[in-house]
N, C-alpha and C positions, 0 to 999 in steps of 0.2 A: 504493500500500500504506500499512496505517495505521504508524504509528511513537510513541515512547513518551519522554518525558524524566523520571527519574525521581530524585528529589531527596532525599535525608537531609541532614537537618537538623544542627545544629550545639551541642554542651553537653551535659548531664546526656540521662544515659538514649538517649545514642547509639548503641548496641549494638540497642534497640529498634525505632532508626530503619531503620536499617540489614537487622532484618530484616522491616520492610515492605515495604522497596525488593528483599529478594531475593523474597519472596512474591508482590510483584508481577512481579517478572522470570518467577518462575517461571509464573504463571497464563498471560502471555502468549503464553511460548515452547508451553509443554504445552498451552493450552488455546484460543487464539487465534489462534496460527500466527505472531506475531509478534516477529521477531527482531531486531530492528531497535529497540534499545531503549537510549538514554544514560542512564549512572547520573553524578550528579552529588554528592560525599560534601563535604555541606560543614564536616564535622569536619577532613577532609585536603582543603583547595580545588587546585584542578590548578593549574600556570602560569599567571599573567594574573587569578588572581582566582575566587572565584564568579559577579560580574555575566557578567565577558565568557563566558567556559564557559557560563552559560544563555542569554545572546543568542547564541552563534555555533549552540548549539544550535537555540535556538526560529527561526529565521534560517533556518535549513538547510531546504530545499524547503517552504516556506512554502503551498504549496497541500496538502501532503497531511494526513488526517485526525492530528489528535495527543491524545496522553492525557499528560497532567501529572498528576505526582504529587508533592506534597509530604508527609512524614512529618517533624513536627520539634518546637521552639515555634514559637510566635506572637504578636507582639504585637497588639495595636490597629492598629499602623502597617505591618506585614509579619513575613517571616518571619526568624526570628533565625540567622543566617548564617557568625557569627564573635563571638568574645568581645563587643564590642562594637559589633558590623554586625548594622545592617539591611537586608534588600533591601524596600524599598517597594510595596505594591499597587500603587499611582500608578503607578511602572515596566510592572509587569506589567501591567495593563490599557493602559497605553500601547504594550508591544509585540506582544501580541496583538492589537492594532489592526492591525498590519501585517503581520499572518499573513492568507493568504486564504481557510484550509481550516479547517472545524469542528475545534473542540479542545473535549475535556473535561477538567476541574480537577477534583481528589479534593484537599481543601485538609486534610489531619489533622492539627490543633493547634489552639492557644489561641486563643480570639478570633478563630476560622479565618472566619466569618461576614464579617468586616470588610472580606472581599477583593468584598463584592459592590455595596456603594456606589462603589466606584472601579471595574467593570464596568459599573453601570448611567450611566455619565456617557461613558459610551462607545456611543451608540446604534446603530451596527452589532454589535456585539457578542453581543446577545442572538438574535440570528437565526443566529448558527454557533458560538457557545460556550455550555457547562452548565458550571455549578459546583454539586459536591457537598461542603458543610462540614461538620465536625465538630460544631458548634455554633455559634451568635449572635456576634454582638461582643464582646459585655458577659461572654463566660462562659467558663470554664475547661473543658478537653473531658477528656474520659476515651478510654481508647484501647481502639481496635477498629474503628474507621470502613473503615480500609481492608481489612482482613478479610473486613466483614459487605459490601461490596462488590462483592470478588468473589465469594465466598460468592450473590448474588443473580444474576450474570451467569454462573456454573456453571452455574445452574439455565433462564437464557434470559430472566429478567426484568431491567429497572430497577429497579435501587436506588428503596426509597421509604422514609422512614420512618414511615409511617403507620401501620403498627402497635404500634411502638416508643412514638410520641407519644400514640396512645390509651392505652395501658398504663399510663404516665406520668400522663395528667393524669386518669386516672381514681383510679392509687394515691395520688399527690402530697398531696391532700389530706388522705386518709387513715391518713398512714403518715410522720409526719416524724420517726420518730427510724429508720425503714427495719425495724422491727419485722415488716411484712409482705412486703417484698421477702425476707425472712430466710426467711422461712416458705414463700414459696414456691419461693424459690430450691433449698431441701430435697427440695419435691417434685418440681419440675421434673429437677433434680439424679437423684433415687432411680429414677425414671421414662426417664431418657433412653435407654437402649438401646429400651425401646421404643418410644416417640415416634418415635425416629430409624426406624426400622424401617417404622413406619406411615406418617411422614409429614417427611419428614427436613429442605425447606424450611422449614414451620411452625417444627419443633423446634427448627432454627437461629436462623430468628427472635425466636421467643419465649425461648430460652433467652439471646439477646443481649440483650433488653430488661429481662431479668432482671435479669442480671449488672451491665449497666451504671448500673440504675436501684439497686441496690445498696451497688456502689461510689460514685454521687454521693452516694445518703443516707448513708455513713459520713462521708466528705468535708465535704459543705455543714453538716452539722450540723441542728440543731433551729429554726433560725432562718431558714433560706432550704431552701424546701422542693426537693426532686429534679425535674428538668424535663428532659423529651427537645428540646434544641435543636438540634435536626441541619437544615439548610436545603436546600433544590434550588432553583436558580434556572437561569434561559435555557431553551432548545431542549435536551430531551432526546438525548440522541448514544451512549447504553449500546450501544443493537446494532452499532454500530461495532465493539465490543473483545468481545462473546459468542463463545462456540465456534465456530467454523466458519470462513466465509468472511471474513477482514480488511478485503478490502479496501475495503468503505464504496461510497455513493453513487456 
């Protein structure tokens, strides 16, 4: 059966994190069958630490399918843990080396991209792990990743962001002080009950490319234009955690 380690993150905006990790509890149990699922809060770390609580986890029957989930910050170097702890990519790519079962990574934070140079120097890895990041190395994420996620496995699809990215680098140019995301955001907006109606996938999508394409252009300003960096890397493994049957390969 597939099983879940599910991570909040640590600092500002932990209430957020917190309800990613019930969202995703919830999708599981309601929509997956899967119940089997550790939460790990590392604003309140258990006994012994954050490391050892995610090794005794990720450790724990190491053949079977797993979905990792981080909701937090991020640095360049890993994910921010404790006031001033980091837990390291380097780590993680290191123990998932010694996992034997496909795992999928949903990495939602800053710089969430950077966890895939320290995967790719791991060359069994990419043959039984996917990571899906928020964004690039270099870049600051906006939140929603883990939403529009399952939001795509409700429906029976992989996550892609390829339409998010067309949108993007087609506005990008277009539109840097976000004057046109504005505008369509309104209409999207005024429009949605019946989008949603007609075509309710689409609607979700496009109205998240909206939104977040949006929010970066209020954010980045006039000088570094809005850019959908959202990444996929390795072996696709979504149908592992879609409605129905758990239990994988």
């Amino acid at each position: 059966m597939a099983r879940a380690i599910l991570i909040a993150g640590h600092g500002a905006d932990h209430d957020k994190f917190l309800i990613d990790v019930a969202r995703a509890r919830d999708y599981l149990r309601r929509c997956a069958g899967i119940d089997d699922a550790v939460v790990i809060d590392a604003g309140h770390p258990p006994t012994g630490g954050f490391d050892r609580a995610l090794r005794l986890a990720l450790f724990d029957r190491p053949a079977e399918p797993l979905l990792l989930l981080y909701s937090g910050h991020g640095l360049k170097s890993g994910w921010s843990v404790g006031e001033l702890a980091v837990f390291p990519y380097r780590r993680l790519a290191e123990w998932l080396d010694w996992r034997l079962g496909p795992v999928l990574l949903i990495n939602d934070c800053c710089h969430s991209g950077a966890v895939i140079r320290h995967l790719e120097n791991r060359p069994r890895l990419d043959r039984r792990v996917s990571a899906i990041t928020a964004c690039t190395a270099g870049m600051t994420a906006v939140a929603g990743l883990t939403a529009r996620v399952f939001s795509a496995w409700k429906r029976g699809h992989d996550y892609e962001p390829r339409l998010r990215r067309r949108f993007f680098e087609w506005a990008a140019p277009l539109d840097r002080r976000g004057w046109l995301a504005a505008l369509v955001f309104w209409i999207v907006s005024r429009s949605s009950l019946l989008l949603n109606r007609i075509a309710p996938g689409w609607h979700e999508d496009v109205f998240g490319a909206v939104v977040t394409y949006a929010e970066t252009a209020r954010t980045a300003g006039e000088l570094r234009p809005p850019a959908c960096n959202e990444l996929r890397w390795g072996v696709h493994l979504d149908a592992l955690f879609f409605p129905g049957d758990p239990s994988g390969p």
